[in-house]
N, C-alpha and C positions, 0 to 999 in steps of 0.2 A: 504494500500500500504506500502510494507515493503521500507526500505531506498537504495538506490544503491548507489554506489559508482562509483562517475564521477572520480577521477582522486588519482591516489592509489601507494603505492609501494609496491612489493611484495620481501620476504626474504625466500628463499628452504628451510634454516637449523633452525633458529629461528624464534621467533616473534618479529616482530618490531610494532613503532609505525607512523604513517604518520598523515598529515594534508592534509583531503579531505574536499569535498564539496558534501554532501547528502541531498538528496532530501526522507522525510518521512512523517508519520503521527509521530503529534507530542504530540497528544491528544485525547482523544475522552470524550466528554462534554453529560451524558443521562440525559435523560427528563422522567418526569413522566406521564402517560397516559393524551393523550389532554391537555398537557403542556408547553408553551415554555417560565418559569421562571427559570433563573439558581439557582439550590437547593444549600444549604450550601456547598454540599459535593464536588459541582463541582465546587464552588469560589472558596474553599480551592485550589483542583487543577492548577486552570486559576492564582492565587495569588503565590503558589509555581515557575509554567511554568514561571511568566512575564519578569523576568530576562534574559530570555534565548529568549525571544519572542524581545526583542531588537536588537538584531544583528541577527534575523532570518530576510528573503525575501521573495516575492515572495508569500505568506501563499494565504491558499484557504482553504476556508470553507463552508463542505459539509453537508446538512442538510435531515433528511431521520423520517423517521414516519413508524406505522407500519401498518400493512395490514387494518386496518380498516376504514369505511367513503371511500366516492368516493376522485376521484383525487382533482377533484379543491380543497376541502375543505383540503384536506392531503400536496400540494403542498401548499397552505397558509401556515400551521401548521409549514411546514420546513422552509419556509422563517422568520416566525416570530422568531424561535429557530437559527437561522443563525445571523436573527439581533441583538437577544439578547446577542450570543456569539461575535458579534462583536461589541457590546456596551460595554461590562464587558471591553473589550482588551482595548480598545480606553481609556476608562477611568484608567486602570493599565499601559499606557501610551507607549503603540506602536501606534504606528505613521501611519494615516490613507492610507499614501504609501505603506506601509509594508504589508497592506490587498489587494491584487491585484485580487482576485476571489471567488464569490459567487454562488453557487450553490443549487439549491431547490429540491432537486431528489423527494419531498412527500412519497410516497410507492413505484414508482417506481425503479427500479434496486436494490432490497432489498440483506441487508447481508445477509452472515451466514444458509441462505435455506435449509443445509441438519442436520441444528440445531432439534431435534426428538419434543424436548418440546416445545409449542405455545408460553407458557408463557415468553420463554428465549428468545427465537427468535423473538417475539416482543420487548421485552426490551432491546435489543441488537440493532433493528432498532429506535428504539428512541433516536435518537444520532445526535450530530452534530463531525461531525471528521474534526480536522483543521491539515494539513499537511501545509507543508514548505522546502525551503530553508537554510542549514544553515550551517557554515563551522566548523567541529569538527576535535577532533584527534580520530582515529580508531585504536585500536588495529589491526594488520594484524596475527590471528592465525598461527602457525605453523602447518603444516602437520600432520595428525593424526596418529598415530604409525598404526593403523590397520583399517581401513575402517569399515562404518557399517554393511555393507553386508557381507565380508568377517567375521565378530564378530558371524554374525545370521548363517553361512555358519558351523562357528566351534560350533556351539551347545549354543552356552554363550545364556542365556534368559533374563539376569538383565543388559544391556546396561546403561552408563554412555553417554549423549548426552554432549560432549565437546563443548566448545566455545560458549554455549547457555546462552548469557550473558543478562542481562535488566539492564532495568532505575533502579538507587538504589531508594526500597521502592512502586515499579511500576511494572506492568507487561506487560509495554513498551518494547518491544526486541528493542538490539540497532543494528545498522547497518552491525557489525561484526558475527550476530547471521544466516547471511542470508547463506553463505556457507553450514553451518551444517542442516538449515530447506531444504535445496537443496537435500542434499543427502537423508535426511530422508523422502522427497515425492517420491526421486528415486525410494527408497527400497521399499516404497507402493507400488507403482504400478509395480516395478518388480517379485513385487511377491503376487501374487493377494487372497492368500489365510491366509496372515500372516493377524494375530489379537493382537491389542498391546492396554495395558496398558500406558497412560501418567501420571508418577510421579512427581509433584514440592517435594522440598525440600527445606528449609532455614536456614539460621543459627541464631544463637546472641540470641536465646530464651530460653527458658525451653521446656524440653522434650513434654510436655502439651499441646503448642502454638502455633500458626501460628503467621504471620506476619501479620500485616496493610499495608491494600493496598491504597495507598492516591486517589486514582483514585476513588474509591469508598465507602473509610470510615469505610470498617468492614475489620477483621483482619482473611482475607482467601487468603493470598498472595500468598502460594502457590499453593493453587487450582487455580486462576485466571491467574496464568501463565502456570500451563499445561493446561487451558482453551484456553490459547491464541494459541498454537499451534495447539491445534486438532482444533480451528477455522483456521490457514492457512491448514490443509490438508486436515479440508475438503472444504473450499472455492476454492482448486485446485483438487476437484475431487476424491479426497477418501473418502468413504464411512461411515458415520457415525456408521454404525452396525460393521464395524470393529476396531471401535476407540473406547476408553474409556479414561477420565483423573480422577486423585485423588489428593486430594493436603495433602501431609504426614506431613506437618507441619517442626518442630522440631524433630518429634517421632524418626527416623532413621537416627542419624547421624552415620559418618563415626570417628570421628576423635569427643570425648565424651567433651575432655576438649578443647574450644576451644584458645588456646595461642597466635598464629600468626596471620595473616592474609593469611599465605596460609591453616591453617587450617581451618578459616572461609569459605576459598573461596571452599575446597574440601564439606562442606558441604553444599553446597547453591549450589546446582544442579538440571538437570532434569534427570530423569529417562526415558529408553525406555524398558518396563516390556512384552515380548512376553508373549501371553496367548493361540495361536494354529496359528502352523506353515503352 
């Protein structure tokens, strides 16, 4: 569940910034087959989060297993990986109020289904995802000079996805990134025969390199975030055989030497790479 935005201000000509109250996933905690001991890589994560798990509310933690073994035993499986996620938290010291919902899905209501590979899409359901309450400041984007459809309309094949911002070091999308994944499932399914390319991009490294991703310990930050997007288009219904993602690393920047930080920020983007209109 991406984050919305309860209560916002909105600016025509610039971007502004506001303090709202969003409601997201704030995490997602995986497990390894028929396992519910939290691995190093996810205390690292839960140990990063717990600062920010303080002033959260509200939290609800959803626990899911993947297609194998009958229910009863699979719906144990998730409760045990729930508890454990809710042990780690209690003892990094949120407050057993602040845990106000548990939920044991086992196998059923599984992600990510039109995921092609067994292997992914199991390991994808091995997860406990804790979402929350929490009051941030939001960037509110300004108005895109030119629409995506209109961009695909004049021919352009190498789109710049604007405003598609994440968690720094995470392939967490934050709240502001929802608008732009909006338009870009429009343009799916308004045109039912486009086949696109998903590019991450990063900055701060050598041409060589990807980023680490703390969520899960190996340094494919880019891949994992145009992962994350072709998992919302296709969890809303576009088509996996028309999606592709790659994660470019450092290899293609725009802007070589990077000085400022807007020139970090121009290269630490997503790509939308048409491959057959």
């Amino acid at each position: 569940m991406l984050a919305k935005t309860l209560a916002f201000v909105l600016c025509s000509i610039i971007s502004v910034s506001a303090i709202s109250q969003t409601e997201g996933i704030l995490g997602k905690i995986y497990f390894d087959f028929d396992q519910s001991v939290i691995m190093p890589v996810s205390a690292a994560t839960l140990q990063k989060l717990a600062a920010d798990y303080k002033s959260i509310s509200g939290i609800t933690l959803t626990g899911r297993t993947d297609i194998r073994g009958n229910f009863v035993y699979n719906d144990s499986l998730a409760a045990r990986r729930v508890a454990a996620v809710e042990k780690y938290l209690l003892e990094l010291g949120v407050a057993p109020a602040q845990i106000t919902k548990r939920v044991a899905l086992g196998k059923r209501s599984p992600i990510a289904e039109q995921e092609l590979h067994v292997a992914a899409r199991n390991q994808l359901n091995r997860v406990v995802e804790i979402t929350g309450i929490v009051q941030t400041a939001v960037d509110i984007p300004a108005p895109p000079v030119k629409a995506l459809q209109e961009q695909i309309k004049e021919g352009k094949s190498n789109i710049i996805l604007n405003n598609l911002n994440f968690e720094g070091g995470r392939h967490i999308l934050l709240p502001s990134a929802l608008p732009t994944l909006n338009e870009v499932l429009e343009v799916m399914k308004n045109n039912p025969t486009l086949q696109v390319e998903i590019r991450g991009h990063i900055c701060c490294a050598e041409i060589t390199e990807d980023g680490l991703d703390i969520d899960t310990g190996e340094k494919v930050l880019s891949r994992n975030r145009a992962h994350e997007i072709y998992l919302f288009l296709i969890n809303n219904g576009i088509s996996s055989g028309r999606l592709s993602y790659k994660g470019m690393g450092a290899s293609k920047k725009i802007i070589a030497e990077e000085i400022t930080d807007k020139d970090r920020e121009t290269n630490r983007r997503v790509e939308f790479v048409i491959i057959k209109r």
